[in-house]
N, CA and C atoms as an extended XYZ file, in Angstrom:
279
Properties=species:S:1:pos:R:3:atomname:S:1:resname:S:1:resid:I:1 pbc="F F F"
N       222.742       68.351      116.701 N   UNK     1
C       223.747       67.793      117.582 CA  UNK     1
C       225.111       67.764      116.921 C   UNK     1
N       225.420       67.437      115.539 N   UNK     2
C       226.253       67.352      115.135 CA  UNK     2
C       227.108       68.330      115.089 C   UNK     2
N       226.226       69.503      114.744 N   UNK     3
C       226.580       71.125      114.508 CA  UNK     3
C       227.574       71.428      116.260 C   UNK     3
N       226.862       70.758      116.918 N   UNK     4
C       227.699       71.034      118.168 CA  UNK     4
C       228.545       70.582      118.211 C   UNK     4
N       229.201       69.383      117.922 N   UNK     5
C       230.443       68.759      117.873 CA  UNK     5
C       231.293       69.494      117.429 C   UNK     5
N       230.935       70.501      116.616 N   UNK     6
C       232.238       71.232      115.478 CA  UNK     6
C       232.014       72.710      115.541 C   UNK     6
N       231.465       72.856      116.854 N   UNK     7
C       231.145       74.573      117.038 CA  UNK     7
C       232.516       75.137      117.321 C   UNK     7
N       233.722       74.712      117.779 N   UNK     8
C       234.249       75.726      117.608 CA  UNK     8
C       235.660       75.239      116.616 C   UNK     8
N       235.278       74.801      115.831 N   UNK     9
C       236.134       73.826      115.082 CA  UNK     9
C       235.783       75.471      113.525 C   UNK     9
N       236.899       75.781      113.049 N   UNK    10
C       236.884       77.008      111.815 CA  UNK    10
C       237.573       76.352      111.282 C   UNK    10
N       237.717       75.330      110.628 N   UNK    11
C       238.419       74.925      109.489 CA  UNK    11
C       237.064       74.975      108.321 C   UNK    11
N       237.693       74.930      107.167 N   UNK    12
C       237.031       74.889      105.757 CA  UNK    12
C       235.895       73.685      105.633 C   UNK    12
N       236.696       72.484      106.086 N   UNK    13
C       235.369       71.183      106.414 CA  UNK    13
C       234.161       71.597      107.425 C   UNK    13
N       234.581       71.847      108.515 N   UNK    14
C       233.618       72.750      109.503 CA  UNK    14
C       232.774       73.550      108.788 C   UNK    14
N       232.849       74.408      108.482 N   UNK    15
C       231.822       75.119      107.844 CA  UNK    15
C       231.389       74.646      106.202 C   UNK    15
N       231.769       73.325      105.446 N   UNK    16
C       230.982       72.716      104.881 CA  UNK    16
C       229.815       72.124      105.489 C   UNK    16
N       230.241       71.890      106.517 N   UNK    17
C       229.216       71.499      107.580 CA  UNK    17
C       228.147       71.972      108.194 C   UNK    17
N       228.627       73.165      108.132 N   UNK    18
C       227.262       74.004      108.348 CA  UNK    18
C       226.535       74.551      107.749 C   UNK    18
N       227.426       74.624      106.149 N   UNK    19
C       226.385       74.959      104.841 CA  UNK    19
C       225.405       73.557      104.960 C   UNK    19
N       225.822       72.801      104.771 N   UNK    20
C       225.138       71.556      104.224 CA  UNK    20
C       223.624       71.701      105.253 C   UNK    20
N       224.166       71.761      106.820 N   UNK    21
C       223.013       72.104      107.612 CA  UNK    21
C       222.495       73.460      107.732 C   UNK    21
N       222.636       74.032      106.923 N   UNK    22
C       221.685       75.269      106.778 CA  UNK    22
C       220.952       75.280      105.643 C   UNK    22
N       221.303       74.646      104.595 N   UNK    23
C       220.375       73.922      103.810 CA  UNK    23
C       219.416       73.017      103.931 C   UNK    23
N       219.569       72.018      104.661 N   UNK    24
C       218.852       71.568      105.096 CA  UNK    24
C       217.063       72.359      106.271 C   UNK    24
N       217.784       72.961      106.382 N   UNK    25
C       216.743       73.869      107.443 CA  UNK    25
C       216.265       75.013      106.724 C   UNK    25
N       216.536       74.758      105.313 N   UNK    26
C       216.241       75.931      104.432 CA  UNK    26
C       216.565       77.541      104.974 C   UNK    26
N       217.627       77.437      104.823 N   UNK    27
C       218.944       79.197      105.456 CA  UNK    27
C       219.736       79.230      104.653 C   UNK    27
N       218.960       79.843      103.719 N   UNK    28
C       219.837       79.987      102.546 CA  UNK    28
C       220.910       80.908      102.718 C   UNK    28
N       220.125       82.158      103.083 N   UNK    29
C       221.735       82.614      104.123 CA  UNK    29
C       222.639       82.033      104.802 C   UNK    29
N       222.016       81.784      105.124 N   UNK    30
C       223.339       81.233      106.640 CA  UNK    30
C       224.096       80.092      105.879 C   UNK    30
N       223.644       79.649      104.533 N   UNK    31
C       224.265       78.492      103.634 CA  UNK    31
C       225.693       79.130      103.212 C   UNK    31
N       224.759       80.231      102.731 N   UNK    32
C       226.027       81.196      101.524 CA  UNK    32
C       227.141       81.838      103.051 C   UNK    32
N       226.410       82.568      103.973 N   UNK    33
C       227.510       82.750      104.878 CA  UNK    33
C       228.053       81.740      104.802 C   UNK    33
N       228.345       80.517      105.546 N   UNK    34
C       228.775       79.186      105.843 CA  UNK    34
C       229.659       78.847      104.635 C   UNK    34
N       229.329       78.926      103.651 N   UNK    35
C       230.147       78.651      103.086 CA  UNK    35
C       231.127       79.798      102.084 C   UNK    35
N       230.963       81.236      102.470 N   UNK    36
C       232.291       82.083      102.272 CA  UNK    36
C       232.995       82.201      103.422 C   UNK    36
N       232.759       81.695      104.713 N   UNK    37
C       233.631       81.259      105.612 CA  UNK    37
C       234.189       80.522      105.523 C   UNK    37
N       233.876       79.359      104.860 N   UNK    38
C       234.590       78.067      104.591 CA  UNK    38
C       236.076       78.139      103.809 C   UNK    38
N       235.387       79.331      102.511 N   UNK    39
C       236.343       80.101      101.745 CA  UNK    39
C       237.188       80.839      101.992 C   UNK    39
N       237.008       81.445      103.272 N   UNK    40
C       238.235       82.246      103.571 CA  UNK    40
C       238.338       81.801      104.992 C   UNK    40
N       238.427       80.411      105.048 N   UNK    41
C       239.022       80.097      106.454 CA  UNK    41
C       240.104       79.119      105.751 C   UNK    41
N       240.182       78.427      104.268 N   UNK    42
C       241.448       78.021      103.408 CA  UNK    42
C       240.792       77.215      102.258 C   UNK    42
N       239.279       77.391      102.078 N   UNK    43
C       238.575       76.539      101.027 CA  UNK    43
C       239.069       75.573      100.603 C   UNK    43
N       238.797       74.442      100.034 N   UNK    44
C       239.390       73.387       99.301 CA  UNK    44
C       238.515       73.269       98.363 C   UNK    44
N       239.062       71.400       97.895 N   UNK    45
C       238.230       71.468       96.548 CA  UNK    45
C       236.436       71.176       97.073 C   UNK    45
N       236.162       70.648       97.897 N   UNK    46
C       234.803       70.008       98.178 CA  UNK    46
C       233.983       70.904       98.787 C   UNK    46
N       234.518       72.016       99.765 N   UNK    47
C       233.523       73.332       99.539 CA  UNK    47
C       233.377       74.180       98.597 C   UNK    47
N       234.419       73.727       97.495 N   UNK    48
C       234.656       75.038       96.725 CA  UNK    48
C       233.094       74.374       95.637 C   UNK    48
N       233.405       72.650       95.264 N   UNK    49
C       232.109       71.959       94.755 CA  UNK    49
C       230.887       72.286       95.020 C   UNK    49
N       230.510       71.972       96.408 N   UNK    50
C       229.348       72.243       97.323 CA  UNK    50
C       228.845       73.635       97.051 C   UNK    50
N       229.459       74.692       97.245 N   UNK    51
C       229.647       75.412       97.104 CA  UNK    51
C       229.110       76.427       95.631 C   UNK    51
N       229.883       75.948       94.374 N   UNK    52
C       229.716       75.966       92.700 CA  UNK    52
C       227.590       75.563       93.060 C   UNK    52
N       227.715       74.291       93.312 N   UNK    53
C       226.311       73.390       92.952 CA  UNK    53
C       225.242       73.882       93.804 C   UNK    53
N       225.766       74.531       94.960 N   UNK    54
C       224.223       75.675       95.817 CA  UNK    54
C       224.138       76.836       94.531 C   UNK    54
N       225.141       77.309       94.236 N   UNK    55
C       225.099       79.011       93.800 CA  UNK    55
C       224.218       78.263       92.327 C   UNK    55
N       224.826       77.059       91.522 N   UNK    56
C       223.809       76.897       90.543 CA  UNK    56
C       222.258       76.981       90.812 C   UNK    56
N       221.891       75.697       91.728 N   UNK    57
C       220.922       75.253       91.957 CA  UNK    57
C       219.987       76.765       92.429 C   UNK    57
N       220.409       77.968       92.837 N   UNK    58
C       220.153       78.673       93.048 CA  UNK    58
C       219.457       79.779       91.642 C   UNK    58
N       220.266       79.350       91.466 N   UNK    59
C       220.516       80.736       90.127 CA  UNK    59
C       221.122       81.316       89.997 C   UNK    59
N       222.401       81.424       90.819 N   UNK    60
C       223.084       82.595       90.497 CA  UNK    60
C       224.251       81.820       89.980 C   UNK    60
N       224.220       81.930       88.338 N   UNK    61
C       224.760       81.497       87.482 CA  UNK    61
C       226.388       82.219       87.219 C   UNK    61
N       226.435       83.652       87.691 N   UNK    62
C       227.582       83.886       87.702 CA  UNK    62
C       228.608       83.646       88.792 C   UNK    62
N       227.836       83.479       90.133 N   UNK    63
C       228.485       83.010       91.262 CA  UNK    63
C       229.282       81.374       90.864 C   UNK    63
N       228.383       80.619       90.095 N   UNK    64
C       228.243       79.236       89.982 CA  UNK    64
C       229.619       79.300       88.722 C   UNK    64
N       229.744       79.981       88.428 N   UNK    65
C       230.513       80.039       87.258 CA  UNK    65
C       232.302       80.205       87.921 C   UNK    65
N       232.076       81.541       88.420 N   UNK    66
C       233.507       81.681       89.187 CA  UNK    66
C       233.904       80.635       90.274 C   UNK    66
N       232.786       79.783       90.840 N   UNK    67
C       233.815       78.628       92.219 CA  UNK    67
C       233.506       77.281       91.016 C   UNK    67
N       233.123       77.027       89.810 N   UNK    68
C       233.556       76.154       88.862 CA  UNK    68
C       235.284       76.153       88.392 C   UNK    68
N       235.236       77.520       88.310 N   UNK    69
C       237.061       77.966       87.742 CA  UNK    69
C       237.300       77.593       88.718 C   UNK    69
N       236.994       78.318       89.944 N   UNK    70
C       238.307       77.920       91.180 CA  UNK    70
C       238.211       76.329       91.451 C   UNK    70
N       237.567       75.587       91.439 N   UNK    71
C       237.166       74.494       91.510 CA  UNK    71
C       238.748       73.589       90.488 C   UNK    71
N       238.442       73.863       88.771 N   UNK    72
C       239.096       73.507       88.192 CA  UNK    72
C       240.431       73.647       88.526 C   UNK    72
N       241.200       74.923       88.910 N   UNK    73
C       241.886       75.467       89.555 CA  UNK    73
C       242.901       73.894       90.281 C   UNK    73
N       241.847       73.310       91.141 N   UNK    74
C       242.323       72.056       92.125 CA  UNK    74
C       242.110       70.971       91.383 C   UNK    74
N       241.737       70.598       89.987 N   UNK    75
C       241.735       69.465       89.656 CA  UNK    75
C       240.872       69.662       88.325 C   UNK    75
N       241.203       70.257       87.246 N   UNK    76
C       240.067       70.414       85.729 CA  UNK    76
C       239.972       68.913       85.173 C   UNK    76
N       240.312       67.923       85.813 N   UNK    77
C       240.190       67.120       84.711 CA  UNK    77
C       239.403       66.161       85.643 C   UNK    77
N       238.722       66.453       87.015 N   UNK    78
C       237.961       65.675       87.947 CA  UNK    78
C       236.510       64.953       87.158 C   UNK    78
N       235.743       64.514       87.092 N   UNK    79
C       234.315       64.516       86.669 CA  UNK    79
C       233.682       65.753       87.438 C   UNK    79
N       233.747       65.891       88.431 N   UNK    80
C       232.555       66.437       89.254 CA  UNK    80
C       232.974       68.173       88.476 C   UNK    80
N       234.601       68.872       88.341 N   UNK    81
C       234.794       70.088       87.740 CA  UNK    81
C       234.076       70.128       86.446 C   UNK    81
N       234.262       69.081       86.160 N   UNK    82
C       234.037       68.587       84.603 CA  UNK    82
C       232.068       68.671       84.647 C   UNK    82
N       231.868       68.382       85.195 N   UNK    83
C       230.038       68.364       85.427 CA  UNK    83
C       229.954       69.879       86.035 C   UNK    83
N       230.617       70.434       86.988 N   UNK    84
C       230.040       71.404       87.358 CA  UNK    84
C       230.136       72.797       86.175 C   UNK    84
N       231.538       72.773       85.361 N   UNK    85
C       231.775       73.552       84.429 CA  UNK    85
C       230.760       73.311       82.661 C   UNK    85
N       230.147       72.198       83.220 N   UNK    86
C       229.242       72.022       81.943 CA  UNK    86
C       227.930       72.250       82.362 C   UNK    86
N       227.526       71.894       83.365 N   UNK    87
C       226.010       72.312       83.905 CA  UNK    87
C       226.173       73.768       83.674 C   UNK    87
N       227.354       75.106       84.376 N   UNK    88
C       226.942       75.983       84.170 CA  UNK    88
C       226.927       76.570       82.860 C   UNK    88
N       227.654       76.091       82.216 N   UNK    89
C       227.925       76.876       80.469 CA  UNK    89
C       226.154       76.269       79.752 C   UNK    89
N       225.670       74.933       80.358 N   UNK    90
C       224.492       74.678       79.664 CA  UNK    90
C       223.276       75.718       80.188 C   UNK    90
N       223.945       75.875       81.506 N   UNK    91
C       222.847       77.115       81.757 CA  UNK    91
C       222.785       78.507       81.522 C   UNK    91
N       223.793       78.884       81.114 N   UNK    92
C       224.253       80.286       80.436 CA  UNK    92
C       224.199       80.260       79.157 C   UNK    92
N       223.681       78.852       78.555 N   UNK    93
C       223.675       78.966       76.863 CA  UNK    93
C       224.415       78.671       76.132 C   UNK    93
């Protein structure tokens, strides 16, 4: 239902929104779509987060690596840049 509220809503929050619920429903596609739409509809910092912490949790450690930079990019001295840029370097070794 919610997803309907914001169907035709393309801003960057919007389609955090629909990553988050495509995760949930296990679409992992439709996660990663959802959220490089998010990215090139004007990304910010909280999809760019969301975003970093799927591609980790995933594995794909180099994906997780590049939206950490862009992440920092909007704020390196946040905790959460600061956690996301250390989770991935602990996972790359």
């Amino acid at each position: 239902q919610a997803i309907d509220l914001i169907a035709n809503d393309l801003s960057a929050d919007a389609w955090r929104l629909r990553a988050a619920a495509r995760i949930k429903l296990d679409d992992s596609a439709g996660a990663l779509a959802a959220f490089e739409a998010g990215l090139a509809a004007g990304g910010g910092y909280l999809i760019t987060l969301d975003y970093g912490r799927n591609l980790l949790g995933t594995g794909d450690l180099a994906g997780a690596d590049a939206q950490a930079k862009r992440l920092a990019q909007y704020d390196a001295d946040s905790i959460a840049s600061l956690m996301l840029s250390g989770d991935v370097a602990w996972k790359l070794g």
